[in-house]
N, C-alpha and C positions, 0 to 999 in steps of 0.2 A: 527523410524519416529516420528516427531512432527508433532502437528497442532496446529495453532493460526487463530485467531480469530483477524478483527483489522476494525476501525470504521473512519471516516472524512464525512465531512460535504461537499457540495459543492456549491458556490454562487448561490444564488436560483435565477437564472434566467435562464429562458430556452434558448438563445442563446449560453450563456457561456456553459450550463450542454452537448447542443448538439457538441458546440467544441471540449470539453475533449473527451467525448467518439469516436468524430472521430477519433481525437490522440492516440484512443485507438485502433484502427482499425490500426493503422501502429505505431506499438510500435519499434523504431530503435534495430536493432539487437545488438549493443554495449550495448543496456539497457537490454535488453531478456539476454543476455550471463553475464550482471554484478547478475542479480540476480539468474540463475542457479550457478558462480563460489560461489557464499555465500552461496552454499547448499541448496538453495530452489527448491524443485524437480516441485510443483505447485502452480501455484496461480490463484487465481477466486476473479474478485471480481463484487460484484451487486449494483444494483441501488435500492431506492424506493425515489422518489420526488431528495431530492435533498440530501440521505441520501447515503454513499457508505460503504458496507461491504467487507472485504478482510478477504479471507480463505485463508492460506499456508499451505503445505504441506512442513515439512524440514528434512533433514541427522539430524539423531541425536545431532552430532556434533554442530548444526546450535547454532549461537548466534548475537545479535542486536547488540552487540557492536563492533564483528567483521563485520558485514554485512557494520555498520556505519562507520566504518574506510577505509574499502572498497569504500564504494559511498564518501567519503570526501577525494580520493585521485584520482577520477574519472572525469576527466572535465565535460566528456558525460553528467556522471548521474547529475553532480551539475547543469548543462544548462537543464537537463530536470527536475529536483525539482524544479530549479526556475521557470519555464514554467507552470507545474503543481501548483504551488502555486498560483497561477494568477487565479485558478479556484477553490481550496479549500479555505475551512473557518473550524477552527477546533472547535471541541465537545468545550460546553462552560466551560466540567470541566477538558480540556487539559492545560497542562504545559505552561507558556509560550517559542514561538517557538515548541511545540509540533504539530505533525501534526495527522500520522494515531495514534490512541488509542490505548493498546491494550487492549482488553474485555475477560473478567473473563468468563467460561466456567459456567452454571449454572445448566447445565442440561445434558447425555448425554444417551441415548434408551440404547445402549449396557450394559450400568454398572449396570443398573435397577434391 
């Protein structure tokens, strides 16, 4: 098992911030099954203002670049990125077209 860690921003406004997360309340099963076939066993993600954190949990095996050829051959998932973009804004030191970050592990209680 892998775990990542991964960061976006979201339009700070609070109508948009409450739309996403209703979207998130009914995430289409075509999206839930695209991201279990990529090997992600879970994922969490949180809020604070209008900051969002993503934890995964993935098969060893897991990688973003198959994940990404996966979602770029998926109508579903393309009409729900583009959807969801509508409500992010990314981290100001994202790539451009970059969306979720992924964030460096800095710390972990276990390894101590």
């Amino acid at each position: 098992m892998k775990q990542y860690c991964l960061g976006v921003d979201l339009v700070d406004d609070p109508v948009m911030i409450a739309e996403y997360e209703d979207y998130h309340t009914r995430v289409h099963p075509d999206i839930q099954k695209s991201i279990t076939d990529a090997g992600i066993t879970r994922m969490d993600i949180f809020r604070s203002g209008n900051r969002l954190f993503m934890i995964m949990e993935t098969e060893d095996d897991f990688s973003f670049e198959n994940k990404a050829q996966m979602d770029a051959a998926n109508p579903k998932v393309q009409e729900w990125e583009q959807l969801m973009w509508k409500y992010q804004q990314a981290f100001p030191l994202a790539k451009p077209g970059e969306k979720w970050v992924l964030m460096d592990q800095i710390f972990a209680l276990k390894e101590q």
